[in-house]
C-alpha positions as CSV (number, residue, x, y, z in Angstrom):
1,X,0.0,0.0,0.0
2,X,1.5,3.6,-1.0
3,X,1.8,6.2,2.0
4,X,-0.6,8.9,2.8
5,X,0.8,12.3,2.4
6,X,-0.1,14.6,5.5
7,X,-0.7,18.3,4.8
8,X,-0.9,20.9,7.2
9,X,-2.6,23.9,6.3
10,X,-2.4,27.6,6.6
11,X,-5.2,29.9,6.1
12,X,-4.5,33.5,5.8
13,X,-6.9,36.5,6.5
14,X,-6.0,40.1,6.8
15,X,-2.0,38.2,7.4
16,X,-2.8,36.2,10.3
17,X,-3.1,32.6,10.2
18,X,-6.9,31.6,10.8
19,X,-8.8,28.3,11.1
20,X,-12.3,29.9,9.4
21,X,-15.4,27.5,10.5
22,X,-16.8,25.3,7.3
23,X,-14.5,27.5,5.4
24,X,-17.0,30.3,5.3
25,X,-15.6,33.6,6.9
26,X,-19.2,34.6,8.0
27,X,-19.4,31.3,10.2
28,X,-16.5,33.1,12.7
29,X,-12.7,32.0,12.6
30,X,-10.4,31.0,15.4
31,X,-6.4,33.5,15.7
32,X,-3.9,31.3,15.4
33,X,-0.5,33.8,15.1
34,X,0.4,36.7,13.7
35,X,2.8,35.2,11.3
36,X,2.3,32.7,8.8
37,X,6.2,32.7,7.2
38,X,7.0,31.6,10.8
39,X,4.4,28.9,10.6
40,X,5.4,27.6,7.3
41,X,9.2,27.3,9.2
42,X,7.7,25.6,11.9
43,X,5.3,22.7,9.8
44,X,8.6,22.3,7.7
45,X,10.8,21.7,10.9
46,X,8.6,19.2,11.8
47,X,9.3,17.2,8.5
48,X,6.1,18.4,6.7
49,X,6.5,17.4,2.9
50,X,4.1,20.3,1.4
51,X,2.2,22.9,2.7
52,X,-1.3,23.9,1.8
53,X,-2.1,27.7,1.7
54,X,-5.5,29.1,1.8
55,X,-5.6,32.9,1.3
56,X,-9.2,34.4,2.0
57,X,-8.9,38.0,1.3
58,X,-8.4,36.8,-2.2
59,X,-10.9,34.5,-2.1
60,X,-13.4,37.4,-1.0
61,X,-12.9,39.8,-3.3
62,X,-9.3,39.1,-5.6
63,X,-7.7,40.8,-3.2
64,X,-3.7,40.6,-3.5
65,X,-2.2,42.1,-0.1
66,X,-1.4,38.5,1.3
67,X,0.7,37.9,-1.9
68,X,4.1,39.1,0.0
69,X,3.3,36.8,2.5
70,X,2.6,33.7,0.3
71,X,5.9,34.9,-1.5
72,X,7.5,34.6,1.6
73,X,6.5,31.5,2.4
74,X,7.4,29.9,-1.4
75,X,11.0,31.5,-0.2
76,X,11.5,30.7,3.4
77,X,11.2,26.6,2.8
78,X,12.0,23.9,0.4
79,X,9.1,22.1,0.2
80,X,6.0,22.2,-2.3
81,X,3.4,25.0,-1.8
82,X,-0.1,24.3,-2.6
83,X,-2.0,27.6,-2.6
84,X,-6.4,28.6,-2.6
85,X,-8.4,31.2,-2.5
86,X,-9.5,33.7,-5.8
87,X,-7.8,31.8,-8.6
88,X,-10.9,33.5,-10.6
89,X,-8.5,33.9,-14.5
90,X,-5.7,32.3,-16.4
91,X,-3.9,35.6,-15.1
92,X,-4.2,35.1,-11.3
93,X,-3.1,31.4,-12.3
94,X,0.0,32.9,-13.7
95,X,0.2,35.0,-10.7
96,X,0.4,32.5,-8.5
97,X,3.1,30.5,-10.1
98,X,5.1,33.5,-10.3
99,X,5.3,34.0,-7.0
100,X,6.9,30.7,-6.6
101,X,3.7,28.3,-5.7
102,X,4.1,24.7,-6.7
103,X,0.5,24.0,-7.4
104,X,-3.0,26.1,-7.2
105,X,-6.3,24.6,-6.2
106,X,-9.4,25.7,-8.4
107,X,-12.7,25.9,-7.3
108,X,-15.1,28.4,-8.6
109,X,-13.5,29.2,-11.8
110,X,-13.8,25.6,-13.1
111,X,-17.6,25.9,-12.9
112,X,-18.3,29.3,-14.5
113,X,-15.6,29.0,-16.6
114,X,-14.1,25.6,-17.3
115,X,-12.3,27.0,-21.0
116,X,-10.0,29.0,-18.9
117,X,-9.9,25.6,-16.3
118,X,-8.7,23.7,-19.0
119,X,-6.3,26.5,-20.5
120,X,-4.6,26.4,-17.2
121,X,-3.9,22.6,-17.1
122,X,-2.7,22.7,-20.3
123,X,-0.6,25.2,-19.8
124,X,1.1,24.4,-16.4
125,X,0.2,20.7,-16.6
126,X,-2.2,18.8,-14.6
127,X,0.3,18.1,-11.7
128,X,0.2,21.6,-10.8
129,X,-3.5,21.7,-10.6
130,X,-6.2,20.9,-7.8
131,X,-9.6,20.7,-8.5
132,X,-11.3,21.5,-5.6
133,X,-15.0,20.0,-4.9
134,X,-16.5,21.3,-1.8
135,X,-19.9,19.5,-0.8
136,X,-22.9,20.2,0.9
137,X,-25.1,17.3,1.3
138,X,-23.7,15.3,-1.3
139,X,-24.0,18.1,-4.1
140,X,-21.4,20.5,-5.3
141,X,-21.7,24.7,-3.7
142,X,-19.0,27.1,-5.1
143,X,-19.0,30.7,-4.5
144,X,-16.6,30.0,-1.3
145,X,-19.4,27.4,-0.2
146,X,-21.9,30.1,-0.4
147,X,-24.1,28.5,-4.0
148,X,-25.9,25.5,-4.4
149,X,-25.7,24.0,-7.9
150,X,-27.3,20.9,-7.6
151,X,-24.9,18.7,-9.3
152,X,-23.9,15.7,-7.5
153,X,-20.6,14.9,-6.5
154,X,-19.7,12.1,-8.9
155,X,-21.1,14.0,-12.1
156,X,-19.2,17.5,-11.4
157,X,-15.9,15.3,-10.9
158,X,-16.4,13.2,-14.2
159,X,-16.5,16.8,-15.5
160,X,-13.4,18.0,-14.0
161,X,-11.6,14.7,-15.7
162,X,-12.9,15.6,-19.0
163,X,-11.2,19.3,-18.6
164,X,-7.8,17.2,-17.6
165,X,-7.9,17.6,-13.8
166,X,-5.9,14.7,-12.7
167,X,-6.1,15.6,-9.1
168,X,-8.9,16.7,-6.7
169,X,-9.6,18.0,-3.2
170,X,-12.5,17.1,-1.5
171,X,-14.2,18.7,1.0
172,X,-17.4,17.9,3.1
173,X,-18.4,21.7,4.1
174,X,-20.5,20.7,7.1
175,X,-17.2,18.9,8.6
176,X,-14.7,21.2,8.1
177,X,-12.5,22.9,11.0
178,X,-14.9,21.0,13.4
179,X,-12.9,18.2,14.7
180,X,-16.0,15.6,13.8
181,X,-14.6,13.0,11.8
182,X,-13.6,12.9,8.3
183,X,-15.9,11.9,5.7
184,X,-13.7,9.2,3.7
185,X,-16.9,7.8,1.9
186,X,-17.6,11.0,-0.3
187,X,-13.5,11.5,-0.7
188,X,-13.7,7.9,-2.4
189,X,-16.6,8.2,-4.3
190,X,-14.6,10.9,-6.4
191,X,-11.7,8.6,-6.2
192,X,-13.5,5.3,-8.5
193,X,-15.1,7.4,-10.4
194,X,-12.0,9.6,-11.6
195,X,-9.5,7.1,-11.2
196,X,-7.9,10.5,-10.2
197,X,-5.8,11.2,-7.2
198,X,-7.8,12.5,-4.0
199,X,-7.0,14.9,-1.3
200,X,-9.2,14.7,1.6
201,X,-9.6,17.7,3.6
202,X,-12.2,19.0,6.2
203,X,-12.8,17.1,9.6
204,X,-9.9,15.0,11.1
205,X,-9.9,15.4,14.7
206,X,-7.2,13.6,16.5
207,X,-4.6,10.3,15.1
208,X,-7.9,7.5,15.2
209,X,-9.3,10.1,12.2
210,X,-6.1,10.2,10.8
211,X,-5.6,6.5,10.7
212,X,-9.2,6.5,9.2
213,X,-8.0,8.2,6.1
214,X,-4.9,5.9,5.8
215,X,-6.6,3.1,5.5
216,X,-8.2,4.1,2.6
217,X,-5.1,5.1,0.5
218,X,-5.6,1.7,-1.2
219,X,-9.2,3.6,-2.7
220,X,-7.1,6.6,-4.2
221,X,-7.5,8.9,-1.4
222,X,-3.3,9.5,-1.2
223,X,-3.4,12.9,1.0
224,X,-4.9,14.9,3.6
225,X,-5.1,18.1,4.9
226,X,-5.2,19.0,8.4
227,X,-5.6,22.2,10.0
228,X,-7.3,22.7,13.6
229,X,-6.2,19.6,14.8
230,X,-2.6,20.2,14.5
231,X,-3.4,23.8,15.9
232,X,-4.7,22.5,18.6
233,X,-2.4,19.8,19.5
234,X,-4.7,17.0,19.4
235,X,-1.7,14.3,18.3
236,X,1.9,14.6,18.5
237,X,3.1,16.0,15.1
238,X,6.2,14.1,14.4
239,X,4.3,10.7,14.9
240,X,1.9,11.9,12.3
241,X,5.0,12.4,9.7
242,X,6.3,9.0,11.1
243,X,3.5,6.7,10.8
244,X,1.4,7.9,8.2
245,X,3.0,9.9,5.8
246,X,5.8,7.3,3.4
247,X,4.9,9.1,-0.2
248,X,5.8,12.4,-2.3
249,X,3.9,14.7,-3.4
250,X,3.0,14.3,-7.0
């Protein structure tokens, strides 16, 4: 069986690091430092592989005034950068990249406009590309979680393969940042029907919920990403690099 990459992540509003409740700003957010370059330093000292990135003043409105910071970060360690949040053109795609991340994660844009979706992957390849599918009672929302669009899970990720996505993140909305369990059933659903690499995110509590997701690396799920647990302490972080994380990140 093939390791499960473990993925700490670092969400960013106004330039603190935040853990934002289901992902939706309005819900509330928890502080978690006043320096995310710092943080980045830290997850890398404690053997982290990649880092995900989550920048929410860009996903609000495009704004660009964490984009120092996130250059920072790309600069400050040697490891992958995955980075969210207001890829809305080819442009801010390009952006991105410049600023040294290693690969973006699409949400909105590859519903409203999958042309420039697919322009992107062909472009910069499929390995630097996430596809991200957030869920809401087993049907799609984009609009940072905010639209219904009444696709089902399954369908809107047989349409990502078709635009090349080759790798998705999955998210059950009603689970992330609150510690209850993650939802490895709808992560693998998109995993057999794609045939595509998954990254699980939203809901890992503690190592018994981490364990849960390894054993399902033999469905395709190969990654997760972990925020408020690690925050919070709620396992020892180098046993989490040491027992469940043996792969790369590709």
């Amino acid at each position: 069986m093939s390791g499960l990459l473990v993925i700490p992540s670092i969400d960013i509003q106004n330039g603190k690091i935040v853990r934002v409740v289901q992902g939706i700003p309005e819900l509330g957010s928890y502080s978690y430092g006043d320096d995310p370059v710092e943080m980045a330093m830290i997850w890398r000292a404690e053997n982290a592989k990649c880092i995900h990135v989550v920048d929410f003043n860009a996903s609000a409105d495009n704004s660009k005034t964490n984009y120092d910071i996130i250059e920072k970060i790309c600069n400050s360690v040697i490891i992958p950068v995955e980075y969210g949040g207001g890829i809305r053109t080819f442009q801010d795609a390009k952006d991105a990249f410049d600023m040294g991340v290693f690969r973006i994660v699409v949400g909105t844009m590859a519903f409203e406009n999958p042309d420039d979706f697919r322009k992107i992957i062909e472009t910069f390849g499929a390995l630097r590309v996430s596809a991200a599918i957030d869920v809401v009672f087993n049907k799609v929302v984009v609009k940072g979680r905010s639209q219904l669009t009444g696709i089902t899970v399954e369908n809107y990720a047989l349409k990502l393969k078709e635009l090349g996505a080759e790798r998705f993140i999955v998210t059950d909305v009603g689970r992330n940042g609150m510690l209850t369990g993650p939802n490895v059933e709808l992560s693998k659903k998109v995993a057999e029907a794609t045939g595509g690499k998954v990254t699980l995110s939203g809901g890992v509590g503690g190592y018994s919920d981490l364990m849960k997701v390894y054993n399902a690396v033999k469905f395709g799920i190969d990654s997760v990403i972990i925020g408020r647990a690690l925050y919070e302490n709620r396992f020892p972080c180098q046993k989490i690099w040491r027992k469940a994380e043996f792969g790369i990140f590709n």
